[in-house]
C-alpha positions as CSV (number, residue, x, y, z in Angstrom):
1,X,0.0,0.0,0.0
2,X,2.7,2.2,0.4
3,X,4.3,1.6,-2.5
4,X,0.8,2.6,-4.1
5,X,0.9,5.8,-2.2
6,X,4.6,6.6,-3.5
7,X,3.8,6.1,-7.3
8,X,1.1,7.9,-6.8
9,X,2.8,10.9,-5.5
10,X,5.6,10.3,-8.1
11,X,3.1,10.6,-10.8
12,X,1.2,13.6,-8.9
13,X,4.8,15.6,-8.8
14,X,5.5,15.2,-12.3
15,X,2.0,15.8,-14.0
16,X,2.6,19.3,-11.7
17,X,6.5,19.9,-13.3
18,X,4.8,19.2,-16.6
19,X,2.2,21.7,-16.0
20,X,4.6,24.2,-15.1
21,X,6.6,24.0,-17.8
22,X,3.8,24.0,-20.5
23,X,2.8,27.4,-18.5
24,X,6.2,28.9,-18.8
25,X,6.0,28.0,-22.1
26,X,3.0,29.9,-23.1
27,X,4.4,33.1,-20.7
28,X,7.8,33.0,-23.1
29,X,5.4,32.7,-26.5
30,X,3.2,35.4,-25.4
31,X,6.4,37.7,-24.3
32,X,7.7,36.7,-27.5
33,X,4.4,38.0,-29.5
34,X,4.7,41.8,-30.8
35,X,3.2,44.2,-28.2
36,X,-0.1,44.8,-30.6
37,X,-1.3,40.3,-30.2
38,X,-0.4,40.6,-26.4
39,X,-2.8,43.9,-26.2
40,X,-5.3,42.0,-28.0
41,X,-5.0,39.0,-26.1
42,X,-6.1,41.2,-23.1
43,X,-8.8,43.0,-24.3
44,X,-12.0,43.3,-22.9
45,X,-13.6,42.0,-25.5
46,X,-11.5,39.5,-26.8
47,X,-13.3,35.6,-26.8
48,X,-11.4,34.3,-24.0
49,X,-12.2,37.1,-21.8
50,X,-15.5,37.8,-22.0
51,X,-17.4,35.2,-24.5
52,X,-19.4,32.4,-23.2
53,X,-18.0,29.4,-20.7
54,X,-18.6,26.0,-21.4
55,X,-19.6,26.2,-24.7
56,X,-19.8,22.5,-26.6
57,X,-17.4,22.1,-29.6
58,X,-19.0,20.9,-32.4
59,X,-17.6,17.0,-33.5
60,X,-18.7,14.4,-35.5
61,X,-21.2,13.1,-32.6
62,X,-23.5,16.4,-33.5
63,X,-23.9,14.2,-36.8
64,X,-25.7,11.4,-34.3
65,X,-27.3,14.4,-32.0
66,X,-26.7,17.7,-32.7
67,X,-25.9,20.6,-30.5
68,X,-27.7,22.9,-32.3
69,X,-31.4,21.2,-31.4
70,X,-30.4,22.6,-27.7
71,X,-32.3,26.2,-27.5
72,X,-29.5,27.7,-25.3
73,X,-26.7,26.6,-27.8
74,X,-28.5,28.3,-30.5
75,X,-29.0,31.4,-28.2
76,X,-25.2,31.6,-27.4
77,X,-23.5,31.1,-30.9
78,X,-26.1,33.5,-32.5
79,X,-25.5,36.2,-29.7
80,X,-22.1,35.8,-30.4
81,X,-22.2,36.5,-34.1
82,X,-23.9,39.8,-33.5
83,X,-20.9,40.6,-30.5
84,X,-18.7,39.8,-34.2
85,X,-20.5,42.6,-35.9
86,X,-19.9,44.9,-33.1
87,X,-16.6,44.1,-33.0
88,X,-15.7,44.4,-36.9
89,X,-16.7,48.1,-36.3
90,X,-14.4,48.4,-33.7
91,X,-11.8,46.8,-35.4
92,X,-12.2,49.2,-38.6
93,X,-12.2,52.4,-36.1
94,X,-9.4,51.5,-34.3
95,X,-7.4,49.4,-37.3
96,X,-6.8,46.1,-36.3
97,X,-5.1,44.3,-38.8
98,X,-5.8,41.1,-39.8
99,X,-3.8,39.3,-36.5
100,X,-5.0,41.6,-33.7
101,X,-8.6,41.9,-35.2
102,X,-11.1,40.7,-32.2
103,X,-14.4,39.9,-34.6
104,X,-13.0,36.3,-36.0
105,X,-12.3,34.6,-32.4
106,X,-16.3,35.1,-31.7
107,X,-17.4,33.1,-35.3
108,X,-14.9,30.4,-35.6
109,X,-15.1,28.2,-32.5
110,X,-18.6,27.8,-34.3
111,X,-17.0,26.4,-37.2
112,X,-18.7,29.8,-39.9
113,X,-16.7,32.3,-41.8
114,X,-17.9,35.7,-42.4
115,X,-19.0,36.2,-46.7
116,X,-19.5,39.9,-46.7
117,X,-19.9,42.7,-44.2
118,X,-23.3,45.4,-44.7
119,X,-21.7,49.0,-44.8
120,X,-23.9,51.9,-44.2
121,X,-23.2,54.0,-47.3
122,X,-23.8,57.1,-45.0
123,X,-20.8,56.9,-43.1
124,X,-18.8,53.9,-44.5
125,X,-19.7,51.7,-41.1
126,X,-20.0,48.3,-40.5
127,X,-23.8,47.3,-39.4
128,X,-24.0,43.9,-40.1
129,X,-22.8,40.5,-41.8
130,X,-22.9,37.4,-43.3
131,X,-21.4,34.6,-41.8
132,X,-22.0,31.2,-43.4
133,X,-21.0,27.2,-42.4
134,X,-17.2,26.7,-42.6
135,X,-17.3,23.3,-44.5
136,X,-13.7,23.1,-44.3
137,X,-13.5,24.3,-40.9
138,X,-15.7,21.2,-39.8
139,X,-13.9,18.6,-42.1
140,X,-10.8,19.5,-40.2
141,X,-12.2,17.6,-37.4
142,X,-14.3,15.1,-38.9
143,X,-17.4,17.1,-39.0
144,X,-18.8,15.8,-42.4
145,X,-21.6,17.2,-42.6
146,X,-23.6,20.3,-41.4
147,X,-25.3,19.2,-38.1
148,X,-29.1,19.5,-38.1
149,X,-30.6,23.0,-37.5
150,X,-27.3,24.5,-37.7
151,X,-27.9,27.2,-39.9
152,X,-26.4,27.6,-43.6
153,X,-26.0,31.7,-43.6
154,X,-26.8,34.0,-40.9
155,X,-27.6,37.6,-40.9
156,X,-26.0,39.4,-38.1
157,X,-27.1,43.1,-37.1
158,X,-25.3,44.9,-34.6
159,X,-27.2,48.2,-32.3
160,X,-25.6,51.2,-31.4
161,X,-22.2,52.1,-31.1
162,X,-21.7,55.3,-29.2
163,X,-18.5,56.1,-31.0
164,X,-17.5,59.4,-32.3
165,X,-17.3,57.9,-36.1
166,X,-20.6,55.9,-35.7
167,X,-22.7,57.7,-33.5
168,X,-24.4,60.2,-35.8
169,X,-26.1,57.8,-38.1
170,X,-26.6,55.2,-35.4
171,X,-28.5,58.1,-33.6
172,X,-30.3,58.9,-36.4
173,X,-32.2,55.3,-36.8
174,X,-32.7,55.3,-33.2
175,X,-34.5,58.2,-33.4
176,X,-36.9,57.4,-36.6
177,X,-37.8,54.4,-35.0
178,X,-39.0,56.7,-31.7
179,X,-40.9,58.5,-33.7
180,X,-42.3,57.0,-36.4
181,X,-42.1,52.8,-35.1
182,X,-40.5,52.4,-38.3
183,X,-36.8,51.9,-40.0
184,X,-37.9,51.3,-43.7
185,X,-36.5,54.9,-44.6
186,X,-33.0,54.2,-43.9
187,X,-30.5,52.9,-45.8
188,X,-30.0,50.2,-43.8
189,X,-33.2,48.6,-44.1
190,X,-33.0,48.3,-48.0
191,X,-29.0,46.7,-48.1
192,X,-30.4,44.1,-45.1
193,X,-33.8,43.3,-46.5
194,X,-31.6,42.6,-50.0
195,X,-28.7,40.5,-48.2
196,X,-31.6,39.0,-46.5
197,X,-33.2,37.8,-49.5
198,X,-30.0,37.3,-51.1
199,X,-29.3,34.3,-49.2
200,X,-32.9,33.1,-48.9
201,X,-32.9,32.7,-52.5
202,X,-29.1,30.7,-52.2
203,X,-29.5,28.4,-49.6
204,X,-33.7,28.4,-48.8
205,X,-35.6,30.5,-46.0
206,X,-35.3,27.0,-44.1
207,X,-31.6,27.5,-43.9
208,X,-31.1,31.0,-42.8
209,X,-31.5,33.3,-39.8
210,X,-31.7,37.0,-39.1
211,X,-30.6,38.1,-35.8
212,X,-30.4,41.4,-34.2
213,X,-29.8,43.3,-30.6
214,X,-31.3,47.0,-29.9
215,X,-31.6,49.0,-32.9
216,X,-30.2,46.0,-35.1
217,X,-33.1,43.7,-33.2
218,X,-35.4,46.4,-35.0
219,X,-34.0,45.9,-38.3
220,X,-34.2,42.4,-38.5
221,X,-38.0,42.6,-37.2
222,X,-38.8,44.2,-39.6
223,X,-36.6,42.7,-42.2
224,X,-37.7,39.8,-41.5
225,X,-41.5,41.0,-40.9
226,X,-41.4,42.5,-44.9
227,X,-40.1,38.8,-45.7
228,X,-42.7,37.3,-44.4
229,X,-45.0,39.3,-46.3
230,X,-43.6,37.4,-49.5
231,X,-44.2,34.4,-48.0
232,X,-40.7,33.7,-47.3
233,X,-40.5,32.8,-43.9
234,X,-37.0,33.3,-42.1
235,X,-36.1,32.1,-38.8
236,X,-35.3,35.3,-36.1
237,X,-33.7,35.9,-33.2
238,X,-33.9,39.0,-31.3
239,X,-32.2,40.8,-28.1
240,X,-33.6,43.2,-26.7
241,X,-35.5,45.1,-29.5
242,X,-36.6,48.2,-29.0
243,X,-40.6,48.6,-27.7
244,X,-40.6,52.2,-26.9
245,X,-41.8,55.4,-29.5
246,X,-44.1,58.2,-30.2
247,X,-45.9,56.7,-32.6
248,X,-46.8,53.2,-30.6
249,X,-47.8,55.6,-27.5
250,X,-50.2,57.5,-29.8
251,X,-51.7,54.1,-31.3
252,X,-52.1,53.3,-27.6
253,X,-54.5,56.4,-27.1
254,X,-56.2,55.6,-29.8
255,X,-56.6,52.1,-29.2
256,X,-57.8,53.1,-25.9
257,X,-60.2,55.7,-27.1
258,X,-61.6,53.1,-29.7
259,X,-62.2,50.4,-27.1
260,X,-64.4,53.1,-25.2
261,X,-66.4,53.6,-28.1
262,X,-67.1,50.2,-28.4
263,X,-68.3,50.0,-25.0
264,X,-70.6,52.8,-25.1
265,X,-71.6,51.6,-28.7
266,X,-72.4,48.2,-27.7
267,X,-74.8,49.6,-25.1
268,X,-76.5,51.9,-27.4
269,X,-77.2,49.0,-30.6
270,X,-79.5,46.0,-30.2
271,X,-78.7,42.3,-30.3
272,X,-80.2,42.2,-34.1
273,X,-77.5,44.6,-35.4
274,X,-76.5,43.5,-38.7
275,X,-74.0,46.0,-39.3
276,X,-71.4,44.4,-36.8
277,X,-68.0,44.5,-38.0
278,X,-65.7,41.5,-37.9
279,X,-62.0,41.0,-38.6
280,X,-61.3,38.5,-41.0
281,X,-57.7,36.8,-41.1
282,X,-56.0,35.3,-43.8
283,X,-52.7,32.9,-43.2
284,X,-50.0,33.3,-45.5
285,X,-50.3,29.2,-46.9
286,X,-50.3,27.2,-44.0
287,X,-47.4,28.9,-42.1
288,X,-47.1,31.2,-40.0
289,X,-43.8,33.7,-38.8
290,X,-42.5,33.3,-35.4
291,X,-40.0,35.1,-34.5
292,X,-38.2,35.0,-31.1
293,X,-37.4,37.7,-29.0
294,X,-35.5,38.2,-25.9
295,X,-36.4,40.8,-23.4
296,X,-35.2,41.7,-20.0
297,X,-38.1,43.2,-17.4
298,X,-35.2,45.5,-16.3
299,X,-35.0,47.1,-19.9
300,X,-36.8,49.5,-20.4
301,X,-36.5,49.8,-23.9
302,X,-38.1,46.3,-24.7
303,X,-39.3,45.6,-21.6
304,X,-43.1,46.7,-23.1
305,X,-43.0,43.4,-25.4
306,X,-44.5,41.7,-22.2
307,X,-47.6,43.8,-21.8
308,X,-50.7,41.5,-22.2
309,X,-52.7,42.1,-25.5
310,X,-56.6,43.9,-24.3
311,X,-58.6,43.5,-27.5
312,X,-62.0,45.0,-28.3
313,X,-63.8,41.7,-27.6
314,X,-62.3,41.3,-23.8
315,X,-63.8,45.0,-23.1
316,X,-67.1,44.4,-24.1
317,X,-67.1,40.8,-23.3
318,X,-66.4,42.1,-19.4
319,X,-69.4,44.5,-19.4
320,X,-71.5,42.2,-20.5
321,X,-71.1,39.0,-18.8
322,X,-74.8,38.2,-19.1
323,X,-75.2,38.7,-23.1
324,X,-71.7,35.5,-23.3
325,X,-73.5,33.7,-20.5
326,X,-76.7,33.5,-22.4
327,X,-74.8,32.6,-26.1
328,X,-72.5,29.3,-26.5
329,X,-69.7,30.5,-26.4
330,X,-67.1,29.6,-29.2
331,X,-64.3,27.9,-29.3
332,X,-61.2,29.9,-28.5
333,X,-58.5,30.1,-31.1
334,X,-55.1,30.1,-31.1
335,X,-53.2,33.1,-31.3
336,X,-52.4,34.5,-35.1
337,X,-50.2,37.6,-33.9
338,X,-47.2,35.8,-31.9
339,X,-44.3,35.5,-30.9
340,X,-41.4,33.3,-29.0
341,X,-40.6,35.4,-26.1
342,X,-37.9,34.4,-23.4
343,X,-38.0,36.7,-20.7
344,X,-35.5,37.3,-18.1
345,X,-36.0,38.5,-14.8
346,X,-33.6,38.8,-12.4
347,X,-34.7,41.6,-10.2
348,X,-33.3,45.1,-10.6
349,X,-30.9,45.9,-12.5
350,X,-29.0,48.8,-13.7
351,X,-29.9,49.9,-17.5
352,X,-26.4,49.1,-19.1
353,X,-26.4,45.3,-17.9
354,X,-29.7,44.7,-18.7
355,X,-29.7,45.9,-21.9
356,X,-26.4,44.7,-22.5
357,X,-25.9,41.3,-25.5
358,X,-23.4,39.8,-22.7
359,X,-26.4,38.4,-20.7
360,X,-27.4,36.3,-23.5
361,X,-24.6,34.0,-23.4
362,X,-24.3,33.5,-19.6
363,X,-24.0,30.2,-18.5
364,X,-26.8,30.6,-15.4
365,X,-29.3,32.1,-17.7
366,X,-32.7,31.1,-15.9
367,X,-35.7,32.2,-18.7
368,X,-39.7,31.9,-19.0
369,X,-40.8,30.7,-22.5
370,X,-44.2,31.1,-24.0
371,X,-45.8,31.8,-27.5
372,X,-47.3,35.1,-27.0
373,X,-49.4,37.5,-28.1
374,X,-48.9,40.9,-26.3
375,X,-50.3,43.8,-27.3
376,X,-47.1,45.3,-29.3
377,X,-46.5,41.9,-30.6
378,X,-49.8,41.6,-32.2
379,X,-49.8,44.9,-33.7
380,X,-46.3,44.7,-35.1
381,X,-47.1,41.5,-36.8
382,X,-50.6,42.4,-37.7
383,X,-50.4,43.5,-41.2
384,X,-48.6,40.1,-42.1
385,X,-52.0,38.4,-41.4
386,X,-54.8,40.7,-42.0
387,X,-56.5,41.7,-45.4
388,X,-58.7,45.1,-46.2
389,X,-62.0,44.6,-45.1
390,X,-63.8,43.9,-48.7
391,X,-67.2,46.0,-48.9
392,X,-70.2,43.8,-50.0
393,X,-71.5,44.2,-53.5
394,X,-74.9,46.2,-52.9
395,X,-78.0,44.6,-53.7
396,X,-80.1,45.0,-57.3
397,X,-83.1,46.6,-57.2
C-alpha cells in the first residue's frame, strides 16, 4: 500500500512539473508575440475574456445528435455573431489588422466564416454580416456534414455604437424608429432586407436566420417581418429590441379611445345589429412567422414586449357577462399575432447590464418561454395576417 501511495505521489509531482513548464511555455510565447497580439489578447472583449464558458465544440457526434437542437446553444452562438458585428466596427475604427482583429475569435469556435460585411453608405460603417457554415472548418475535425438545425447563412445586425465615427447615423435610426415605429426609410433597411433575401434565395428560407440586438433587433424585425409578407418565412432571433416610440404611444390612445367607443356603442345597438364589424384573417399558406425575442423586465427599452394584448372583444365581453352567458360560447382560437418570447428577470438591474448582449450567453441564464401574443407583438405583426375589409357588392333593385 505504500508503495501505491509513492507512485502515486511520483506521478502527482511530475503531472505538476509538466504543468509548469507548459505554463512557462506559453508566458515566453506570449512575451515573444509583438506588443499589438499581447494587447489583444487582453482586451475586454476579446473571446477568451468575455465570451461564453462551457460552450460544446461541435464533433462528429452532432452528426448522431446535434448541438444545435439545444435552444441555449442556438442562443449563445447567434449572440455571439452579433458581438462579431460589433466588434468588426471596432476593429475598422481602431485598425486592427488582420492578427490583432477581435471579430473572428467570436465566429470560428462555431465552425462559420464571415461572406460579406453590410456597410452603411452614410458613413462607411460596418452594421451587419454574413457569416455562413465553414465546411472546411468542420472537415478539419471530422465534421462531415452540417449538423441538423445549424444554420447555412446568418444575418448578423449589430445596435448602437456610441462612438464618435458611428454615433451620428446610429442616432439617427434610433430616433426614426422613436418616432415613427418604423426603420424602412433608412439605408440600412434596403442593403439588409436585399442580403436578406440574397441568401434566402441561395440556400432556402429554411436555412437561414436573421438576428439582431437594440436597434439592429429592429431591423431584423422588420426585415424579416417584410419577408414574411412574401411568403418567405425566415427564422429570427432577437435581443432586446426596441418597444418604446411616439408613434406606438399614440396608437395606444387611440386604441384606448376606440375600445371606449365600443363599449358605449355596444350599449347603445341591439342584439339584431346586422351592421357588426368582424376581422377576417388570412394565413399566408399554411405557415405562420414566429419570430423569437429576448427581453429583460429590467429594460426599459423592450421591456413593453411583455404587456398583455386587451382586445375590443375582452372589453365588451367584461361589461357584459350576461349577453356571453346567455350565447354558447365559441371555441377559443389560437393566437395568429405571436411570438417566442424568453423573458429574463432577475430583479433590478441597472440599465447598461440589462440591456447589455453579454447576458445572452451567460451560462446561469434562468428564462420563461411562452408563444405570446402581447399587445405590441400583435400589432407589429398584424399587417402580415390581416387583409382590407372587402365591402359587400350592394344589392339589385
Amino acid at each position: 500500500m505504500a508503495k501505491i501511495n509513492d507512485v502515486l505521489q511520483e506521478v502527482e509531482v511530475e503531472r505538476i512539473n509538466n504543468q509548469n513548464l507548459e505554463n512557462q511555455i506559453v508566458k515566453t510565447e506570449l512575451e515573444e508575440q509583438p506588443q499589438e497580439i499581447q494587447q489583444q489578447q487582453q482586451h475586454p472583449y476579446a473571446f477568451h475574456v468575455s465570451g461564453p464558458r462551457n460552450v460544446p465544440s461541435i464533433n462528429w457526434r452532432d452528426l448522431i445528435n446535434s448541438t444545435w437542437k439545444n435552444g441555449n446553444y442556438k442562443r449563445t452562438v447567434i449572440s455571439c455573431f452579433i458581438q462579431a458585428v460589433y466588434l468588426l466596427e471596432l476593429d475598422r475604427q481602431e485598425n486592427r489588422t488582420t492578427e490583432t482583429a477581435l471579430a473572428p475569435k467570436w465566429w470560428i469556435p462555431f465552425k462559420y466564416k464571415l461572406v460579406e460585411t453590410l456597410i452603411d453608405e452614410r458613413d462607411g460603417s460596418i452594421f451587419g454580416a454574413i457569416l455562413e457554415w465553414d465546411r472546411a472548418s468542420a472537415l478539419a475535425d471530422f465534421v462531415l456534414m452540417r449538423p441538423s438545425g445549424a444554420p447555412r447563412a446568418v444575418l448578423a445586425l449589430r445596435g448602437t455604437i456610441l462612438k464618435s465615427q458611428t454615433i451620428r447615423r446610429d442616432i439617427e435610426d434610433d430616433l426614426r424608429f422613436l418616432a415613427w415605429e418604423s426603420l424602412k426609410g433608412s439605408v440600412r433597411f434596403n442593403c439588409a432586407f436585399k442580403a436578406l433575401k440574397s441568401i434566402s434565395d441561395r440556400y432556402g428560407s429554411n436555412n437561414v436566420c436573421i438576428a439582431g440586438h437594440s436597434l439592429g433587433a429592429g431591423f431584423a424585425l422588420q426585415v424579416g417581418k417584410s419577408l414574411a409578407k412574401d411568403g418567405i418565412f425566415v427564422e429570427a432571433h432577437l435581443f432586446n429590441p426596441p418597444s418604446v416610440s411616439l408613434a406606438s404611444s399614440l396608437k395606444n390612445m387611440g386604441e384606448k379611445a376606440g375600445i371606449m367607443w365600443k363599449r358605449v356603442k355596444s350599449m347603445m345597438t341591439h342584439s339584431s345589429d346586422e351592421n357588426e364589424e368582424e376581422t377576417k384573417s388570412v394565413m399566408l399558406g399554411s405557415k405562420q412567422w414566429v419570430p423569437h425575442l429576448y427581453v429583460n423586465n429590467s429594460d426599459y427599452i423592450c421591456c413593453y414586449y411583455t404587456d398583455p394584448e386587451e382586445t375590443e372583444e375582452n372589453s365588451v365581453a367584461a361589461d357584459h357577462k350576461e349577453k356571453e352567458n346567455a350565447k354558447p360560447k365559441p371555441k377559443p382560437k389560437p393566437p395568429i399575432n405571436a411570438a417566442k418570447l424568453f423573458v429574463l428577470s432577475k430583479g433590478k438591474q441597472k440599465f447598461l447590464e440589462a440591456h447589455g448582449l453579454e447576458q445572452w450567453w451567460s451560462d446561469d441564464l434562468e428564462l420563461q418561454m411562452a408563444v405570446n401574443n402581447s399587445k405590441l407583438i400583435s400589432r407589429q405583426l398584424k399587417s402580415l395576417y390581416s387583409l382590407p375589409q372587402q365591402q359587400s357588392p350592394s344589392k339589385g333593385r
